[in-house]
Biotite code that builds the C-alpha atoms (Angstrom):
import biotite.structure as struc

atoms = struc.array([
    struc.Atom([27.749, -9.705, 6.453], chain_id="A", res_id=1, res_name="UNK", atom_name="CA", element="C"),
    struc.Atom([24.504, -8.538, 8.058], chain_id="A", res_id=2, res_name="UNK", atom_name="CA", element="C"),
    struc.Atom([21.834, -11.328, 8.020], chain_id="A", res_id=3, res_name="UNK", atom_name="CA", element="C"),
    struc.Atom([18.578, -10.746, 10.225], chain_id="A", res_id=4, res_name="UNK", atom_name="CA", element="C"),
    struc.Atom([15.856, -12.947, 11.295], chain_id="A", res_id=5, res_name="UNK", atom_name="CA", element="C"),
    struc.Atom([12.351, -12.184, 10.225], chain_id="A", res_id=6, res_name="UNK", atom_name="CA", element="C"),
    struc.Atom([9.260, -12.040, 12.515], chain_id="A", res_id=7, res_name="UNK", atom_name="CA", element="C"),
    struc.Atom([5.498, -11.399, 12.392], chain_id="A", res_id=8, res_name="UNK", atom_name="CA", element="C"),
    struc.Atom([4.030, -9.154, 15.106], chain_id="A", res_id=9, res_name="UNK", atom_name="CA", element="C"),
    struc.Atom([0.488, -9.847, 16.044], chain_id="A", res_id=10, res_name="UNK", atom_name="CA", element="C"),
    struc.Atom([-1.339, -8.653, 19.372], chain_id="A", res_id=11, res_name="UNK", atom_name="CA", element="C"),
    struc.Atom([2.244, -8.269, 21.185], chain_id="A", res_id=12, res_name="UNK", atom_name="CA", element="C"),
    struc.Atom([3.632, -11.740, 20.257], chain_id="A", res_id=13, res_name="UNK", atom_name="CA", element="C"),
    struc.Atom([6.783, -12.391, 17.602], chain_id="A", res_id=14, res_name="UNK", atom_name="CA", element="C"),
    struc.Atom([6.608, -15.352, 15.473], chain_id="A", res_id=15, res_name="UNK", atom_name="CA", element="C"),
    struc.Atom([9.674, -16.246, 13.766], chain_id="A", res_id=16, res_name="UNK", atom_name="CA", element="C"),
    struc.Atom([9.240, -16.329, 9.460], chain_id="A", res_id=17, res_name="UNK", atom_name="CA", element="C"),
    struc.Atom([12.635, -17.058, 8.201], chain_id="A", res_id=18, res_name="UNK", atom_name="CA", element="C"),
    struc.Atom([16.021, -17.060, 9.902], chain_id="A", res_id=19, res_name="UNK", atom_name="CA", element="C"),
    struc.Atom([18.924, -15.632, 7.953], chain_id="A", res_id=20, res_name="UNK", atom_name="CA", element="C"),
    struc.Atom([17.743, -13.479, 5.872], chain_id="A", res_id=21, res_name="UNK", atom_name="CA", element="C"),
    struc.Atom([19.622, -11.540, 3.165], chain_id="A", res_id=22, res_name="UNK", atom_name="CA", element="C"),
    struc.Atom([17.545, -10.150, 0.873], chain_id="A", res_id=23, res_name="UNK", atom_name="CA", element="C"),
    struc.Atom([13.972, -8.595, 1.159], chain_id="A", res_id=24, res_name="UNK", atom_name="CA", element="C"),
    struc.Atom([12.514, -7.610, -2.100], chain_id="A", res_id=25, res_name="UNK", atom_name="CA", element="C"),
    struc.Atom([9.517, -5.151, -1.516], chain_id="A", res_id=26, res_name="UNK", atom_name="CA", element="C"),
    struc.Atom([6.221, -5.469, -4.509], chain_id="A", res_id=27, res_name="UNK", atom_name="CA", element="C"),
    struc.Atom([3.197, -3.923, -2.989], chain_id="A", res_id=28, res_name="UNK", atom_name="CA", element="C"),
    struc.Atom([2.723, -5.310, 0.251], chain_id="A", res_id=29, res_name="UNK", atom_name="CA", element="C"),
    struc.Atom([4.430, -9.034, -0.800], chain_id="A", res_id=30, res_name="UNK", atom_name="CA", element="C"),
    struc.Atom([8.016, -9.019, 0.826], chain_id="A", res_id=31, res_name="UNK", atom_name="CA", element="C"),
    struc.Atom([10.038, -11.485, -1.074], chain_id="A", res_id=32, res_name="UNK", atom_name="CA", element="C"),
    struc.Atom([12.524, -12.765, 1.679], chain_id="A", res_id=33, res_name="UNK", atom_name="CA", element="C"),
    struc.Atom([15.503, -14.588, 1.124], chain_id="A", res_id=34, res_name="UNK", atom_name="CA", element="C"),
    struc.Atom([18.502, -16.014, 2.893], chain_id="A", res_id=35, res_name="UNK", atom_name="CA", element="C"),
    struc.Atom([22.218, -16.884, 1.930], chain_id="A", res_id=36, res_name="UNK", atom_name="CA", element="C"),
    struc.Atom([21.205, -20.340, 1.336], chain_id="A", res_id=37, res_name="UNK", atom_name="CA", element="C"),
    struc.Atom([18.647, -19.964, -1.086], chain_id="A", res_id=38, res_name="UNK", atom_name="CA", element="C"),
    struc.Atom([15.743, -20.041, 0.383], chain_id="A", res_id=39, res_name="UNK", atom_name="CA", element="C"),
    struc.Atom([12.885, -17.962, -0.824], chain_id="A", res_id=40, res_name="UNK", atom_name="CA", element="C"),
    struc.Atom([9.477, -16.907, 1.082], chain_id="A", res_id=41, res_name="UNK", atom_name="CA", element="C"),
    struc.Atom([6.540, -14.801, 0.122], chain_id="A", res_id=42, res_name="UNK", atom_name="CA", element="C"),
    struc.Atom([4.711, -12.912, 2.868], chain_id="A", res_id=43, res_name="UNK", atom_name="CA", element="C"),
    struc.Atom([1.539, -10.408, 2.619], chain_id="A", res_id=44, res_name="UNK", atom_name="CA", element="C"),
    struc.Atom([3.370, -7.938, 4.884], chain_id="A", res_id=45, res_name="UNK", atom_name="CA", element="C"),
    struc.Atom([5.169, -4.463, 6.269], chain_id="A", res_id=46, res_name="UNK", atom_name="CA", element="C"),
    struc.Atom([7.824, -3.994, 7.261], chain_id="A", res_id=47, res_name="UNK", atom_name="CA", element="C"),
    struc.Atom([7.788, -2.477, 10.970], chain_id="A", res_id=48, res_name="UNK", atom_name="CA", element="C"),
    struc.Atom([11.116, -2.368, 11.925], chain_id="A", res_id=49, res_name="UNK", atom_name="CA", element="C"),
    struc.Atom([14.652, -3.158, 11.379], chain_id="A", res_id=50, res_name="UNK", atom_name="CA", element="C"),
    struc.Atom([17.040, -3.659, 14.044], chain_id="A", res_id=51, res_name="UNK", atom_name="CA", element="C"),
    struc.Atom([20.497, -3.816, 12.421], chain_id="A", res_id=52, res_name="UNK", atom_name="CA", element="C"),
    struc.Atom([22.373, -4.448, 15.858], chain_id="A", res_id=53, res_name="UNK", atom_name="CA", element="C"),
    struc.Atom([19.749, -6.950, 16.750], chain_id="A", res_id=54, res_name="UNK", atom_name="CA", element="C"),
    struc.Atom([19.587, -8.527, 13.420], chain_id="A", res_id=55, res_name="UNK", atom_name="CA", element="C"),
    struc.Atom([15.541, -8.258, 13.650], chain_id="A", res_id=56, res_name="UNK", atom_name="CA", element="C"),
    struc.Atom([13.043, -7.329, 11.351], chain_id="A", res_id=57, res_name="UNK", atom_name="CA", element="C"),
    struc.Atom([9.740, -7.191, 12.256], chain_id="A", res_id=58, res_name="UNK", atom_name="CA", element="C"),
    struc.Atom([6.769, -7.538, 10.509], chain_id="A", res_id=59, res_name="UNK", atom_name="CA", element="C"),
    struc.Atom([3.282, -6.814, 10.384], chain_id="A", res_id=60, res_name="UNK", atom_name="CA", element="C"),
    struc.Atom([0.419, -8.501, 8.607], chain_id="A", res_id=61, res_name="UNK", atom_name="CA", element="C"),
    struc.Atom([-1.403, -7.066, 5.704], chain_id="A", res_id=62, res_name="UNK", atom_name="CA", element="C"),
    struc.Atom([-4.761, -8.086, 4.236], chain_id="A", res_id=63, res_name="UNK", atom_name="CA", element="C"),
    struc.Atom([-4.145, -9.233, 0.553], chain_id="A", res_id=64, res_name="UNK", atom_name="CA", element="C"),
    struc.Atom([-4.422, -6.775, -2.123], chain_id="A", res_id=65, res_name="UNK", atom_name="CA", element="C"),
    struc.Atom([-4.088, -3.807, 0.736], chain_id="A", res_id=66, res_name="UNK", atom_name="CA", element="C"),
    struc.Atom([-1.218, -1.352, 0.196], chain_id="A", res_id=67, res_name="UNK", atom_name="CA", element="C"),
])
């Protein structure tokens, strides 16, 4: 099973969203994360990165509405 944990990169600092992560649905630029237990978050947000071996995915901010 390959679960990652999600960050937000802003001005070359990583802040951790959601650990164990699953699932990332994708609808504009909303990411739908979710992990194994349930959990569900919405973020404005691309994705930057995924490190499969690292189990990261990093993120970066959008405005609202911006695509």
């Amino acid at each position: 099973m390959c679960l990652g944990k999600a960050y937000i990169e802003a001005g070359g600092k990583r802040e951790l969203v959601m650990d164990s992560v699953a699932l990332i649905e994708i609808d504009g630029s909303r990411l739908k994360l979710s992990t194994i237990f349930g959990d569900h978050q919405e973020v404005e947000a691309r994705i930057k990165e995924i490190d499969f071996e690292g189990s990261k995915i990093i993120l970066t901010r959008v405005s609202p509405g911006k695509k």
